[in-house]
N, C-alpha and C positions, 0 to 999 in steps of 0.2 A: 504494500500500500504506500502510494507517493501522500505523505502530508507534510505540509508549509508549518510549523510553530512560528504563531507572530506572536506572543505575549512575552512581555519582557522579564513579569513579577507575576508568581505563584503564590495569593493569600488567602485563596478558600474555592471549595472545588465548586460553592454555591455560581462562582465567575466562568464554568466551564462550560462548555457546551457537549453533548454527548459522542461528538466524534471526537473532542479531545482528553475526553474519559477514557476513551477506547484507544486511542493510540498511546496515554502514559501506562494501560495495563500491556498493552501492548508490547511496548520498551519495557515493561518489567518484568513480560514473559524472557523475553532476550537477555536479559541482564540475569535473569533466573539460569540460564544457560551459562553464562559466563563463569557466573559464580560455582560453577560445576566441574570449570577447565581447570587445568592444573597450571596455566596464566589465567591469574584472574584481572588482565588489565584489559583496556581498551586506549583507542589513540585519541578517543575525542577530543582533551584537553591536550595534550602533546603541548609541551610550550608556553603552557599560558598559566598564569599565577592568580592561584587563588586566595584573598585571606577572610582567615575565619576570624570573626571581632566577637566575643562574648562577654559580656555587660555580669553577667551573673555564672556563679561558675555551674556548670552543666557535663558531668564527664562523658555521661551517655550521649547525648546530643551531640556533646566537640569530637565524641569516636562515630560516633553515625556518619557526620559531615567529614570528617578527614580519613577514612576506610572508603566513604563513597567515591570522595575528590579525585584520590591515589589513585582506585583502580579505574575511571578515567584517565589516569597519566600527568593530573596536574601539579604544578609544585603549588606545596602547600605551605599558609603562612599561621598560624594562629595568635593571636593576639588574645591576652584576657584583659578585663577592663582597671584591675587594680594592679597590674603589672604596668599600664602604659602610662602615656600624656593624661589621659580623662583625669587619673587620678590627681591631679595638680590643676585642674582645672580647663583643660583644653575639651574645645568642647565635640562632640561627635562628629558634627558635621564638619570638620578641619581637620581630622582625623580619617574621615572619609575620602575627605578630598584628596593626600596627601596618597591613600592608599589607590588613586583613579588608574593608575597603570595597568592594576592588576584587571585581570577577565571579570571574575566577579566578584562579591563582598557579600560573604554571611553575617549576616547581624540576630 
């Protein structure tokens, strides 16, 4: 199945429409395969640097996001929030912007 993804930001599936329900289970039959090779990578990301930013600390969430990233292929940054700038008062969005190089930015 040829599908186009045009949405930039995933925050509730209430925003999806039913063929793009069907193509993330889709991707996740495939990825259910992956995870079965004895490479469990992919080249999606090849290249492209992700950072993960956590405000609050979350070990399950920051291994969800950085086990996912990886076998992608992406390099991975992780950031917590009392280790960085925030902590001194810099505020998110200057921290964001600082991080714009990268592919994309979990918050």
């Amino acid at each position: 199945m040829d599908f186009n993804w045009t949405k930039k930001d995933l925050l509730s599936l209430y925003d999806l429409s039913r063929e793009e329900i069907v193509h993330i289970l889709d991707t996740a039959e495939e990825f259910k395969k992956v995870s079965q090779r004895n490479v469990k990578k992919v080249p999606a990301l090849r290249g492209k640097t992700v950072v993960n930013l956590f405000v609050e600390p979350s070990t399950r969430t920051r291994l969800s996001f950085e086990l996912a990233e990886k076998r992608l292929s992406a390099d991975v940054i992780n950031v917590q929030a009392d280790a960085s700038s925030l902590r001194k008062g810099e505020s998110l969005l200057d921290t964001v912007k600082i991080s714009g190089h990268c592919r994309w930015i979990s918050l």
